[in-house]
Backbone as CSV, one residue per row, in Angstrom:
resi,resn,N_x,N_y,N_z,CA_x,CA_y,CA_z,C_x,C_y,C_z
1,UNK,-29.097,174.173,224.090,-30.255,175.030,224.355,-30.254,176.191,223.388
2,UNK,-31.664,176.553,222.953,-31.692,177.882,222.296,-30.847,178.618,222.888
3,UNK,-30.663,179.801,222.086,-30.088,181.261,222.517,-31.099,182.090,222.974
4,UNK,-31.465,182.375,223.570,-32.471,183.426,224.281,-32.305,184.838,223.775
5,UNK,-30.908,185.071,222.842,-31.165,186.381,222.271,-32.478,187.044,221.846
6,UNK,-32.406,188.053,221.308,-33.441,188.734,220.805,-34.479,188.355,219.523
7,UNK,-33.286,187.171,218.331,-33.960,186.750,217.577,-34.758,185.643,217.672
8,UNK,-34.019,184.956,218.774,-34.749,183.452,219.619,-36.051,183.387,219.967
9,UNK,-36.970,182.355,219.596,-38.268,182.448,219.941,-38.023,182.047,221.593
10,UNK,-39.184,182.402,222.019,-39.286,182.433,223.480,-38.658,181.036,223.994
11,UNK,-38.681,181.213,225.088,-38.295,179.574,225.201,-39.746,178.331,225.833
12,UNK,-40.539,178.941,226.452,-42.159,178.732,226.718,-43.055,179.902,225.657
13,UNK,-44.225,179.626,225.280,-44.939,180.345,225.095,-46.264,179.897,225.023
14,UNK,-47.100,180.192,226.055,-49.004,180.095,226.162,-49.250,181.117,225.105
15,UNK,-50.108,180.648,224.016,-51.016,181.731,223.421,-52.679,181.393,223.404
16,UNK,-53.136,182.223,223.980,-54.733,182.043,224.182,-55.270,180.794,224.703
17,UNK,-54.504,180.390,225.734,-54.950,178.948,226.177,-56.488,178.819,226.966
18,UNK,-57.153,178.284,226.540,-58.327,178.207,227.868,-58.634,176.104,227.563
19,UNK,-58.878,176.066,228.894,-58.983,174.719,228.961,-59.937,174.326,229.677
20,UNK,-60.901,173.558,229.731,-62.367,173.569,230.773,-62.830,172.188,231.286
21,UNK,-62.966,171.682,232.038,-63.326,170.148,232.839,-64.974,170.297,232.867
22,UNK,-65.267,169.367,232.079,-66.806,168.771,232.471,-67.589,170.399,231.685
23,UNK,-67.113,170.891,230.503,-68.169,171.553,230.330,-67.265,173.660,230.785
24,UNK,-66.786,173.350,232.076,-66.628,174.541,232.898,-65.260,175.003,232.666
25,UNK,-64.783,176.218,232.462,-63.446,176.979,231.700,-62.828,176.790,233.351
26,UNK,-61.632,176.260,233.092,-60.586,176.722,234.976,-59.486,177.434,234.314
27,UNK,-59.316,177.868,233.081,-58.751,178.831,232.379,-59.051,179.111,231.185
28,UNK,-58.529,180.556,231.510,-59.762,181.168,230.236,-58.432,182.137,229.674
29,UNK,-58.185,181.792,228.058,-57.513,182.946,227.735,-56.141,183.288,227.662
30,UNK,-55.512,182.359,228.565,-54.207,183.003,229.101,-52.853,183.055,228.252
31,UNK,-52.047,184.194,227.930,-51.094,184.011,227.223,-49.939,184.491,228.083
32,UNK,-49.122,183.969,228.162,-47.500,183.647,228.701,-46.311,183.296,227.946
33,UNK,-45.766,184.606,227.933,-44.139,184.253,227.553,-42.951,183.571,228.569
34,UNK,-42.154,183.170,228.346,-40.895,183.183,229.651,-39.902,183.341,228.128
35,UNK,-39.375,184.218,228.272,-38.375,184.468,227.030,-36.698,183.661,227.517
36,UNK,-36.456,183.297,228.704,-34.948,182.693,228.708,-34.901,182.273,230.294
37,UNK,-34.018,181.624,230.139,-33.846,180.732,231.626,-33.998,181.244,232.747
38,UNK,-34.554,180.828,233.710,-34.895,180.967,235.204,-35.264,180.400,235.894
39,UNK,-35.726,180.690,237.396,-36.767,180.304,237.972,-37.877,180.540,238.086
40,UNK,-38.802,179.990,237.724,-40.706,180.806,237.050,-41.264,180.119,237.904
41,UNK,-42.034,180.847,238.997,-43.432,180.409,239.746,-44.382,180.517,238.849
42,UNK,-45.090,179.950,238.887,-46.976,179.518,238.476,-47.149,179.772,240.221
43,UNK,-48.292,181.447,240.701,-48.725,181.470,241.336,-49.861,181.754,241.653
44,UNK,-51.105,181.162,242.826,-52.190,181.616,242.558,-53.747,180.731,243.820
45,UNK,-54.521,181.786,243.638,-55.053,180.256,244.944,-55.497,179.126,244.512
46,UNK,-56.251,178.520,245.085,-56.574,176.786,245.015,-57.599,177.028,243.890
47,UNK,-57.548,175.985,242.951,-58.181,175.847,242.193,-58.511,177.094,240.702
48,UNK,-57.261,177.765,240.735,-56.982,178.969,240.276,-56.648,178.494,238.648
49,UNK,-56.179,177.275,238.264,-55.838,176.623,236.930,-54.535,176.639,237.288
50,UNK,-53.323,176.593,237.995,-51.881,176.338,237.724,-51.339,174.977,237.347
51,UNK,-51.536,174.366,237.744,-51.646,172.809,237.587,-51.876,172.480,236.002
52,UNK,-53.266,172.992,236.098,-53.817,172.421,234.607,-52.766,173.510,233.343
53,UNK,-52.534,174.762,233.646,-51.805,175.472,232.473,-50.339,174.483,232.481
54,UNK,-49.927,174.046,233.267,-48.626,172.958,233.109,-48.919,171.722,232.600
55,UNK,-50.180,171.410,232.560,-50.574,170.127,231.970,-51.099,170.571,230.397
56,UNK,-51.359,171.537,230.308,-52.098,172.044,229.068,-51.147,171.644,227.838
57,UNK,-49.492,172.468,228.722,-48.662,172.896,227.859,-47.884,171.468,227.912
58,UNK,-47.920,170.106,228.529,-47.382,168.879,228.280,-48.493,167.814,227.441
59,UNK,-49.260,168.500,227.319,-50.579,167.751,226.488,-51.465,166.573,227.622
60,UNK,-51.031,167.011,228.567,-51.831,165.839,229.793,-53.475,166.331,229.794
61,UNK,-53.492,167.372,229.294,-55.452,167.739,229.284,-55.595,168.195,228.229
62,UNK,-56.689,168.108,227.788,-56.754,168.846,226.170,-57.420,170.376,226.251
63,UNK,-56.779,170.876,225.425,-57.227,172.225,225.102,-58.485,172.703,224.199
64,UNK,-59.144,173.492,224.683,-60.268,173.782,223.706,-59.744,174.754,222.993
65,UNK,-59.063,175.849,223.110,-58.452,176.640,222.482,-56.920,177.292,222.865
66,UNK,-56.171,177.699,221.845,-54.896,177.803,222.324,-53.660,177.160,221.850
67,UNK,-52.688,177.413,222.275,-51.128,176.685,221.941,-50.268,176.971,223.247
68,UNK,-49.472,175.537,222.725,-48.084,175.976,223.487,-46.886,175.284,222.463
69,UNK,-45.860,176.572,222.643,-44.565,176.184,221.819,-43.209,176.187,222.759
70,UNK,-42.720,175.610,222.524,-41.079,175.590,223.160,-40.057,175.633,222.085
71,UNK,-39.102,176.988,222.629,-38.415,177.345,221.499,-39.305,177.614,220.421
72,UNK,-40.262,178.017,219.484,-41.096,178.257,218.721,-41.770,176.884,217.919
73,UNK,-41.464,175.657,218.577,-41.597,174.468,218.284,-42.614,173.359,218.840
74,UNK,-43.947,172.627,218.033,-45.014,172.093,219.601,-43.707,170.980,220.407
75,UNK,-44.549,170.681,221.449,-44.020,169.635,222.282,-43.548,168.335,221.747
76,UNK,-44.500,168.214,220.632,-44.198,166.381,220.028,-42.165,166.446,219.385
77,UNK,-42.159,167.950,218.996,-40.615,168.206,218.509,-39.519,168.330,219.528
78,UNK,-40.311,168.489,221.018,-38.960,168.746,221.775,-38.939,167.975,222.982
79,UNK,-39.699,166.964,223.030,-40.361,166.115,224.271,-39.624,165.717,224.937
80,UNK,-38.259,165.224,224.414,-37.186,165.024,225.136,-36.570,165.993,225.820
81,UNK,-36.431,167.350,225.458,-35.781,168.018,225.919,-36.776,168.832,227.236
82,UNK,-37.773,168.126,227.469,-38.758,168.636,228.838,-39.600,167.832,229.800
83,UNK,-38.462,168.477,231.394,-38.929,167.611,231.894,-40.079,167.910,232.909
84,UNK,-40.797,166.483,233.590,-41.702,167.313,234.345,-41.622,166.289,236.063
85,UNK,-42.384,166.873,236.763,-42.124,166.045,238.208,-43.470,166.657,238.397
86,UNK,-44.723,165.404,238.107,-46.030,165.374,239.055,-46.073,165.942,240.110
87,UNK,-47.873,166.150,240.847,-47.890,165.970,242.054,-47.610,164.723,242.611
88,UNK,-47.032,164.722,244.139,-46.954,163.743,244.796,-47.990,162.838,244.446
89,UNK,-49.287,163.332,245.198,-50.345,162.800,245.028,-50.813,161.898,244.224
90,UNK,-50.288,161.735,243.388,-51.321,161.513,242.107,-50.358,160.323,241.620
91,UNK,-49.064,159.844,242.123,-48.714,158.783,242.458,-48.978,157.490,242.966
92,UNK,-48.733,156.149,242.771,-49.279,154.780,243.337,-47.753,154.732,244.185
93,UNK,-47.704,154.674,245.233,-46.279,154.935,245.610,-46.149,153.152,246.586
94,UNK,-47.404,152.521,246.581,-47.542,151.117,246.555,-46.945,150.050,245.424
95,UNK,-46.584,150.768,244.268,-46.316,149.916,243.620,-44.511,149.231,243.785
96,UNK,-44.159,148.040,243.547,-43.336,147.223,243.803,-41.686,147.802,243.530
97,UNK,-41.248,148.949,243.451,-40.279,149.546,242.555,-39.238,150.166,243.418
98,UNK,-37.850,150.057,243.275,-36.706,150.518,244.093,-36.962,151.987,243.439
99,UNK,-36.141,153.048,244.363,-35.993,154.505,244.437,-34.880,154.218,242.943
100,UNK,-33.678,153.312,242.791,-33.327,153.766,241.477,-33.814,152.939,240.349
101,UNK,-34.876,152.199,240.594,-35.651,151.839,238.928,-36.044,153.192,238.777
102,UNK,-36.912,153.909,239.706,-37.523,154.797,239.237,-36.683,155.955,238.548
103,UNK,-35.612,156.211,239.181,-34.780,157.389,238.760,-34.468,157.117,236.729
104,UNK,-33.952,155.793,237.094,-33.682,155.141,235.271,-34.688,155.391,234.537
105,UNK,-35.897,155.582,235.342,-37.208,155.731,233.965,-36.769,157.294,233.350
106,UNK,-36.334,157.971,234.181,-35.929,159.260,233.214,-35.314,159.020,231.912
107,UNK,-34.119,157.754,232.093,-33.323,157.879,231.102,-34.274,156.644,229.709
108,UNK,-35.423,156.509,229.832,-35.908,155.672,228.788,-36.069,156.740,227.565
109,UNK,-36.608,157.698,227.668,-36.643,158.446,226.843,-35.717,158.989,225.049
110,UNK,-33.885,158.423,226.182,-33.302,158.655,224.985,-33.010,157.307,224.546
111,UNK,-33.195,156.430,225.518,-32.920,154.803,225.092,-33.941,154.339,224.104
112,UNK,-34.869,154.741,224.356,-36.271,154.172,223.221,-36.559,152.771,223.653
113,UNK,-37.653,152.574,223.020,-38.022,151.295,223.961,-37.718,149.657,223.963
114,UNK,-36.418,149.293,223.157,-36.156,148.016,223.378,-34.367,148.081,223.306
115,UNK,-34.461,149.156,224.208,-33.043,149.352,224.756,-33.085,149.075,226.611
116,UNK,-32.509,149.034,227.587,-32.389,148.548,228.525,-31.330,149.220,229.067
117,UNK,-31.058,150.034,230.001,-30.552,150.907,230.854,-29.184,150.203,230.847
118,UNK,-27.820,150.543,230.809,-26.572,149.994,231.193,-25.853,150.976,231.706
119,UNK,-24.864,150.912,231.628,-23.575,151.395,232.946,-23.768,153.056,233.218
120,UNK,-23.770,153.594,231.717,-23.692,154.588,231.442,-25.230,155.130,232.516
121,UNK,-26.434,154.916,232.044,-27.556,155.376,232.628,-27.420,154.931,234.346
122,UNK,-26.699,153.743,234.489,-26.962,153.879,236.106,-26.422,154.647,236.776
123,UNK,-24.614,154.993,235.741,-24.462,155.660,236.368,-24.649,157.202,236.825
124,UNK,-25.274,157.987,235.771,-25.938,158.920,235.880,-26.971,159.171,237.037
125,UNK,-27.754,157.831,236.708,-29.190,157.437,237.953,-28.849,157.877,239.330
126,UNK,-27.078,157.207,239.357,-26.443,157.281,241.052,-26.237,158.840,240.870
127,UNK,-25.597,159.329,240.374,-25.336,161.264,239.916,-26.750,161.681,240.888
128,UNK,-27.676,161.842,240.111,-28.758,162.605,240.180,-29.288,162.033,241.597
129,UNK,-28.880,160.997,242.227,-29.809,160.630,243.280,-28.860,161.172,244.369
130,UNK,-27.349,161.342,244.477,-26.297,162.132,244.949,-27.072,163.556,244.893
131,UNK,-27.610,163.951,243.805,-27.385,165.510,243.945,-28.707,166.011,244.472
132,UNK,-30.143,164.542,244.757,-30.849,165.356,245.739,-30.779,164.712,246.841
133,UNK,-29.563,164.163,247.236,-29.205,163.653,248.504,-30.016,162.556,249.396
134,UNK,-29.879,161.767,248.011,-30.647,160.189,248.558,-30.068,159.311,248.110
135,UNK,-28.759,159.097,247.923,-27.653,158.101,246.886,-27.942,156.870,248.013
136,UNK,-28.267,157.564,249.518,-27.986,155.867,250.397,-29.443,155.324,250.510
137,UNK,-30.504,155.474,250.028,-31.416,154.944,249.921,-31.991,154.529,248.243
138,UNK,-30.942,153.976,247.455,-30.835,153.854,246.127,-31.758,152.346,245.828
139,UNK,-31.213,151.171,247.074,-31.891,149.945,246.960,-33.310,149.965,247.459
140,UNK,-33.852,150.855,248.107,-34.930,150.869,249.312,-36.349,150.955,248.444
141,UNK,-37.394,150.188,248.939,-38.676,150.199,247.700,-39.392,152.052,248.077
142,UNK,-39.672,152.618,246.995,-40.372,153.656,246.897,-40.976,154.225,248.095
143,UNK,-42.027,153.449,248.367,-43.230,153.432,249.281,-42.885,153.436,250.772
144,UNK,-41.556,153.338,251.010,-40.833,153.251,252.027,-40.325,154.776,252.687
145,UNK,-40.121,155.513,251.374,-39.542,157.131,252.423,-40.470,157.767,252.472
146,UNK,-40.109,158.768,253.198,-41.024,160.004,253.780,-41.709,160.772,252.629
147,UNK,-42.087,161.625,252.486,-43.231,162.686,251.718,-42.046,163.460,250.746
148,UNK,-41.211,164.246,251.386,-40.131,164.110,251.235,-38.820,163.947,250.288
149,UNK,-38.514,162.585,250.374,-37.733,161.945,250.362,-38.287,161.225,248.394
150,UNK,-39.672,160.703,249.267,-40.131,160.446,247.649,-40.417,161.757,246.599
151,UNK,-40.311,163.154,246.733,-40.634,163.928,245.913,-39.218,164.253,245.262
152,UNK,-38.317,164.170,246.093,-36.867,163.814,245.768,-36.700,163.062,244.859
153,UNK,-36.896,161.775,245.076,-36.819,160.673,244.243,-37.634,161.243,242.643
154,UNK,-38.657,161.597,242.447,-39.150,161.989,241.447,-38.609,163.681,240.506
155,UNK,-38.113,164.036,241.450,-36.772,165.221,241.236,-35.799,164.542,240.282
156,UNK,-35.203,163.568,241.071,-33.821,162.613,240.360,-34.384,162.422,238.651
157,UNK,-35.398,161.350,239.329,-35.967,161.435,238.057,-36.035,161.972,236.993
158,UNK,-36.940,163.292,237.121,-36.397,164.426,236.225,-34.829,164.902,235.746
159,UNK,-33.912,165.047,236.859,-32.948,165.352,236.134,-32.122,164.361,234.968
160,UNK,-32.390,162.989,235.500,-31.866,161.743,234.783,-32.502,162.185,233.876
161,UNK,-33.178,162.854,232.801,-33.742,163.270,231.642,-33.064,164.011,230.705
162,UNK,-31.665,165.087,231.253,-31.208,165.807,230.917,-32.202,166.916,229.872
163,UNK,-33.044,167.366,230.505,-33.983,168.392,230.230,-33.558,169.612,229.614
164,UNK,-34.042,170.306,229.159,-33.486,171.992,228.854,-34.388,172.984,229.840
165,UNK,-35.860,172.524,229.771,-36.985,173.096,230.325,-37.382,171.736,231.614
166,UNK,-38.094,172.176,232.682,-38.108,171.294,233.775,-39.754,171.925,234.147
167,UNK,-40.672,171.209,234.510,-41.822,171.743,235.097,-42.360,170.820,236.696
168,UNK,-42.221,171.506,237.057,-42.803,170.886,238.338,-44.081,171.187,239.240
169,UNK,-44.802,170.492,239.621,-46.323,170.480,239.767,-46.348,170.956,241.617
170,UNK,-46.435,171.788,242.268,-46.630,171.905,243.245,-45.040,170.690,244.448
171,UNK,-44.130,170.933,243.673,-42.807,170.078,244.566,-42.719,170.489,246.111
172,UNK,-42.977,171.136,246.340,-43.138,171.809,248.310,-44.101,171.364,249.463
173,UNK,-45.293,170.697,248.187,-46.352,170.761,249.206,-46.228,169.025,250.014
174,UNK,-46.253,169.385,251.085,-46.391,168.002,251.930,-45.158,167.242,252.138
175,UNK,-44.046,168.427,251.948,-42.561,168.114,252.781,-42.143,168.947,253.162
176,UNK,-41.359,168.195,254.160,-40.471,169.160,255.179,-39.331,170.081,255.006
177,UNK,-39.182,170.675,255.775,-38.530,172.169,255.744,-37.143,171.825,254.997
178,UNK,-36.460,170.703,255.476,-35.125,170.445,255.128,-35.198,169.765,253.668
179,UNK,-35.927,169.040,253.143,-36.467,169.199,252.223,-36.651,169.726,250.729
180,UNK,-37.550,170.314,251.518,-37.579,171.823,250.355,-36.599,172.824,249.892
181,UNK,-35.543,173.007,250.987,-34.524,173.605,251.240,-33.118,172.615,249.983
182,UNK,-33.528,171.408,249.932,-32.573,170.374,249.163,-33.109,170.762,247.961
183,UNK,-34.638,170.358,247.734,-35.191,170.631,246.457,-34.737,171.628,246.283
184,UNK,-35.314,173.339,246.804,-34.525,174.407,245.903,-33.077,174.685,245.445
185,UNK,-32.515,173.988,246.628,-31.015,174.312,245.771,-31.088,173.400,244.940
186,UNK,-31.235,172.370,244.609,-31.146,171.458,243.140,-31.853,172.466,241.679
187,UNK,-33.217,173.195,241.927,-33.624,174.047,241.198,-32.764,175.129,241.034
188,UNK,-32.087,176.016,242.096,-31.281,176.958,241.512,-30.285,176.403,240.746
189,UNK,-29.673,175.026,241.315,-28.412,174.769,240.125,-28.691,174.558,239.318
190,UNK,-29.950,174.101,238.598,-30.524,174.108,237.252,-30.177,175.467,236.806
191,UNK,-31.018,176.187,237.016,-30.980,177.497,236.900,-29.326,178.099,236.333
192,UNK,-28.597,177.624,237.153,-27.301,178.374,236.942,-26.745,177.481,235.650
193,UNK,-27.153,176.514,235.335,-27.002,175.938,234.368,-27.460,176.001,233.088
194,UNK,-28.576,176.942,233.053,-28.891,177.713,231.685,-30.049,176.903,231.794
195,UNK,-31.020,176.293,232.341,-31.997,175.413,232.106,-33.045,176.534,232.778
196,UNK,-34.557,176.470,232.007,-35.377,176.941,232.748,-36.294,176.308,233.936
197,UNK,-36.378,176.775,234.845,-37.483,175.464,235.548,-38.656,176.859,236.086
198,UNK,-39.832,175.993,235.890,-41.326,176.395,235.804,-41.858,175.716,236.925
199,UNK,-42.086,176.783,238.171,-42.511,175.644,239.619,-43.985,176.301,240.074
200,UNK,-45.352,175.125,239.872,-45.886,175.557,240.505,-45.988,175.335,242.035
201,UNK,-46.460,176.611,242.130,-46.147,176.797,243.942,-47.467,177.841,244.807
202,UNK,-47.864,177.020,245.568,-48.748,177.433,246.518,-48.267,178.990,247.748
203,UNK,-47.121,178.580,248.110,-46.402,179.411,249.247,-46.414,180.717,248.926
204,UNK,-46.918,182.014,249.376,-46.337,183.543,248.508,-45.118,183.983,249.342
205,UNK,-44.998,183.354,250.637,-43.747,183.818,251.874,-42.549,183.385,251.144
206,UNK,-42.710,181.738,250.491,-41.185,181.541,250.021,-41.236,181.967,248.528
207,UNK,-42.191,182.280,247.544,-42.402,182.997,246.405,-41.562,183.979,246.052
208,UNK,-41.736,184.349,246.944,-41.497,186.120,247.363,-39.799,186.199,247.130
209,UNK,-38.718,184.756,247.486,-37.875,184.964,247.818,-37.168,183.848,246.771
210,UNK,-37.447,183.192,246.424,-37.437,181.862,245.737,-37.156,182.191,244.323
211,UNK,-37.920,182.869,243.635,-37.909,183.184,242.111,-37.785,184.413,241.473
212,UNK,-36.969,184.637,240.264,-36.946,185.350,239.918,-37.810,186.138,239.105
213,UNK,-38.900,185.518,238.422,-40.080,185.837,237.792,-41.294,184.830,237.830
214,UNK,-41.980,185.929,237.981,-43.723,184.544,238.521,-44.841,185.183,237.918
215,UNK,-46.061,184.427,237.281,-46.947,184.755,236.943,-47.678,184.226,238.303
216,UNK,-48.983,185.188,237.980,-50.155,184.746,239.008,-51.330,184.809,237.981
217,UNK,-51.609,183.961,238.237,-53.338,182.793,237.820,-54.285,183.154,238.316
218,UNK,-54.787,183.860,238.033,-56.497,182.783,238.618,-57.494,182.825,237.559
219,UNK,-57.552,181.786,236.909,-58.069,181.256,235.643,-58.036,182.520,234.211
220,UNK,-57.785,183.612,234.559,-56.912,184.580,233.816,-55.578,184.461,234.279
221,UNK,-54.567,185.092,233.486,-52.931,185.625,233.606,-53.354,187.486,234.330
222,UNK,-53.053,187.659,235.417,-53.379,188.305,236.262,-52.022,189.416,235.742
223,UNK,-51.047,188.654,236.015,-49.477,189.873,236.026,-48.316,188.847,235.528
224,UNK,-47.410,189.178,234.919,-46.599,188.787,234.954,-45.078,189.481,235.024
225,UNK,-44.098,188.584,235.103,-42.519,189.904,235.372,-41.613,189.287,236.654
226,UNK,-40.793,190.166,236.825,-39.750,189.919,237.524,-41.028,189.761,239.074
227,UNK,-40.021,188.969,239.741,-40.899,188.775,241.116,-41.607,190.446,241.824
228,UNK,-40.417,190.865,241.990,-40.482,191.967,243.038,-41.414,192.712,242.114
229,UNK,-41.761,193.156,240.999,-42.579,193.569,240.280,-44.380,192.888,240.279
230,UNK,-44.393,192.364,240.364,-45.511,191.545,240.036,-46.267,191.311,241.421
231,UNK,-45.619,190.967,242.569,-46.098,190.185,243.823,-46.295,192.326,244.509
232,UNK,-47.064,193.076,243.953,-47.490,193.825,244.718,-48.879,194.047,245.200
233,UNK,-48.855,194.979,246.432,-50.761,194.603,247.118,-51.538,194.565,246.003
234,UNK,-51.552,195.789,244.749,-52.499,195.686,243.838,-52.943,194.210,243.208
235,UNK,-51.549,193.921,242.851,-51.668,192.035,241.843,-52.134,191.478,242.943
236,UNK,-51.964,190.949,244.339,-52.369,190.264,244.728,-53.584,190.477,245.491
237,UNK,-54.232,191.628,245.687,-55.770,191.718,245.438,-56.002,190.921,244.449
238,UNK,-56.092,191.377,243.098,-57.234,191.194,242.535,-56.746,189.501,242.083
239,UNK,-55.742,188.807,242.601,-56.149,187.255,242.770,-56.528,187.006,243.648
240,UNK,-55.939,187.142,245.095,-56.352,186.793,246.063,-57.265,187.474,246.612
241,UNK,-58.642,187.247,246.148,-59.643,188.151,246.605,-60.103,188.116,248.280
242,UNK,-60.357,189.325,249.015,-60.668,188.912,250.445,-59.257,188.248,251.345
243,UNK,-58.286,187.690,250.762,-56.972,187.375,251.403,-55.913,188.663,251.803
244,UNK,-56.379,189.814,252.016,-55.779,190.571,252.086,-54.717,190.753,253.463
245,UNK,-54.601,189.817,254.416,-54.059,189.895,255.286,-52.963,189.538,255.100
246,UNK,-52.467,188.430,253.987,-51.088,187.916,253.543,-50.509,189.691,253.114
247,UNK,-50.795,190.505,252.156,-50.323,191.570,251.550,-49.143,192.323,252.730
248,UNK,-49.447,192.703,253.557,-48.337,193.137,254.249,-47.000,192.376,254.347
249,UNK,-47.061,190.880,255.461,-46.362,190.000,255.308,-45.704,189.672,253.474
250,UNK,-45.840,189.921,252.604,-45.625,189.765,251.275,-44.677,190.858,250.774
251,UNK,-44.925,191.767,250.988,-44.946,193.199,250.744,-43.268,193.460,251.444
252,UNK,-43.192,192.818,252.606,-42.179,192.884,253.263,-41.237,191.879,252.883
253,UNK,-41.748,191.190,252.528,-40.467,189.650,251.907,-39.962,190.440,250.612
254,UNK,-41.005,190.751,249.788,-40.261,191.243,248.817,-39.100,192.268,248.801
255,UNK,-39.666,193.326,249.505,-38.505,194.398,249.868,-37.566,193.453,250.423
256,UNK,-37.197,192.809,251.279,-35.950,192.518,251.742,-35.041,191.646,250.760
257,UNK,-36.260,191.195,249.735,-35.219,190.421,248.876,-34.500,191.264,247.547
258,UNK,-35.792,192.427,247.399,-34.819,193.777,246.765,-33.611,194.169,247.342
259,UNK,-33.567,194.264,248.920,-32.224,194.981,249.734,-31.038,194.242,249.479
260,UNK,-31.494,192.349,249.204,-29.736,191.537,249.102,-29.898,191.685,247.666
261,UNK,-30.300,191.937,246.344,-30.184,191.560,245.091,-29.612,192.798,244.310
């Protein structure tokens, strides 16, 4: 991994991104640094562009104007070294495939394509499916676990990539408590591992407590910075317009996560 020193180009960088569906901007403008490893929320309400600025910067939508560099480098130079985990959603989770074919598709990347997964990649496959605590459902077809269980599985995935940078598309939404609780600690041990991971995330209660620095969206870059900085009533007015009833409840997560840090 880069050095994140001072001479190091950032390790993400949005410059002037705006990107628009059918004609209409769902971001306009936005420039974003993350200068060195962490945990980074993408936060913001529905339909705010978070999603799409993570797709912008993997080339999944096209840009009308703008860049994104990693390490000061486009994506086509570091593709390997970034990983990403979809929405659930947007998955065929019908299709015919065990929980560890899928995990091995991470590792095609460094195999190239008329290489064929052996000892070495499975056994990694079993690693990563151990470490989001689904090693005993390794034979079981996809379409078979919980909400869950399969966002897990697409977690593994990702890590079988051996990533530097990790992006993940909304990983919380539409699983359970215990869960999410597996997923984040797999994200902090990234984290402690010098890797950055970039999570978009709906929640501001577990936001609040979860990350160490978060931007907030809404089709502008609103604030960015250390959590406890950024997630105050002012910033989250002027995204969350009229939502002003979360601000207290918010307001208070944050302080308490100032009191243990």
């Amino acid at each position: 991994m880069a050095d994140a020193g001072s001479s190091a180009p950032p390790v993400v960088e949005f410059h002037d991104v705006t990107v628009a569906y059918s004609g209409r901007p769902v971001l306009w403008n936005v420039d974003l640094t993350i200068t060195e490893p962490c945990l980074f929320g993408i936060i913001g309400p529905n339909g705010a562009g978070k999603s799409t600025l993570l797709k912008s910067g993997l080339g999944l939508v096209p840009l009308v104007h703008g860049t994104a560099r990693f390490w000061g480098r486009p994506l086509a130079d570091v593709r390997r070294r970034v990983g990403y985990v979809p929405q659930r959603e947007t998955v065929d989770w019908d299709f015919p495939v065990s929980v560890m074919d899928v995990v091995l598709m991470g590792t095609y990347g460094r195999l190239g394509w008329f290489r064929r997964p052996g000892s070495r990649e499975r056994s990694l496959a079993r690693e990563c499916l151990d470490r989001v605590g689904l090693i005993d459902v390794a034979d079981r077809q996809i379409g078979r676990l919980s909400g869950g269980q399969q966002q897990r599985v697409f977690l593994a995935r990702a890590l079988a990539q051996e990533a530097d940078i990790y992006f993940l598309d909304e990983p919380m939404a539409g699983v359970d408590a215990r869960s999410q609780e597996q997923i984040f600690g797999v994200l902090a041990g990234l984290r402690s591992e010098g890797r950055l991971v970039v999570v978009v995330h709906h929640d501001l209660r577990t936001a609040a407590t979860w990350f160490d620095r978060v931007a907030l969206i809404d089709m502008r870059l609103v604030a960015t910075g250390p959590t406890a900085e950024v997630l105050t009533p002012d910033n989250l007015r002027r995204t969350y317009a009229g939502q002003v009833d979360l601000l207290q409840e918010i307001g208070q997560a944050v302080a308490a996560r100032s009191r243990t840090t």
